[in-house]
C-alpha positions in Angstrom: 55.8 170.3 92.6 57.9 169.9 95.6 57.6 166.6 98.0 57.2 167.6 101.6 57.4 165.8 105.0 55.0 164.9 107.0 54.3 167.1 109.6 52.0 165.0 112.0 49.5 162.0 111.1 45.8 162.3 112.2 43.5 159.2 112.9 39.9 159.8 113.5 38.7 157.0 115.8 35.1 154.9 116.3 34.8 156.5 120.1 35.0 160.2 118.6 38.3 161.0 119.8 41.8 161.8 117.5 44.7 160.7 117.4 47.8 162.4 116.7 51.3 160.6 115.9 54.0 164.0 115.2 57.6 162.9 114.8 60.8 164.5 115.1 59.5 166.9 118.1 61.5 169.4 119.2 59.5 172.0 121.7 56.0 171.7 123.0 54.6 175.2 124.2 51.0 176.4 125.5 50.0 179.9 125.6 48.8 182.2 128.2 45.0 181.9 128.4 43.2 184.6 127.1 39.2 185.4 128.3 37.6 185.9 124.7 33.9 186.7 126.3 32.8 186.2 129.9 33.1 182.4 130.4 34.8 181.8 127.3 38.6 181.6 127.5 41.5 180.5 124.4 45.0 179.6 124.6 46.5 178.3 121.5 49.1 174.8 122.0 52.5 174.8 119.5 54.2 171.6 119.2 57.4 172.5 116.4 58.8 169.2 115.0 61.7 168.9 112.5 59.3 169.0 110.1 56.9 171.6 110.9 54.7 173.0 113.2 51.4 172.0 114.5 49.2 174.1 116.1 45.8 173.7 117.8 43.7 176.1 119.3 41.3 175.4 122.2 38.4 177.1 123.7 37.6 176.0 127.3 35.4 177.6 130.2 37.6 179.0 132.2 41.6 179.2 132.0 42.0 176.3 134.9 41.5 173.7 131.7 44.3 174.2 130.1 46.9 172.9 132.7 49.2 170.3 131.6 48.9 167.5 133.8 50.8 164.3 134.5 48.8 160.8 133.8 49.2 160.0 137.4 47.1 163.8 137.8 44.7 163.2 135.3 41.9 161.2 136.1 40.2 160.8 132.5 43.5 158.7 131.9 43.6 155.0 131.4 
């Protein structure tokens, strides 16, 4: 059996969030969203590392959620 890398390290924590660590990153794209049904839209986030490639797909309720913002935009930050 062939050793591999490790392509991204997941940590579930006490306060139901998760938390990523990827190494090595070389690209971080969303796609365009996509309106599966009527008030149900997708768009699918690629990060590529050296070692792999993580992908994670989200469903939101309308394609406004998945902009990409700043900490100094996002108000959920700490």
């Amino acid at each position: 059996m062939k050793s591999g890398k490790t392509v991204a390290s997941v940590s579930f924590l006490s306060d139901r969030t998760i938390s990523m660590d990827v190494e090595q990153v070389t690209a971080i794209e969303i796609g365009e969203p996509m309106e599966v049904e009527p008030g149900s839209w997708f768009a699918e986030l690629i990060i590529r590392s050296a070692n792999g490639v993580l992908a994670v797909q989200m469903l939101a309720e309308n394609p406004d959620r998945f902009q990409v913002l700043t900490p100094n935009e996002n108000p959920d930050a700490e």
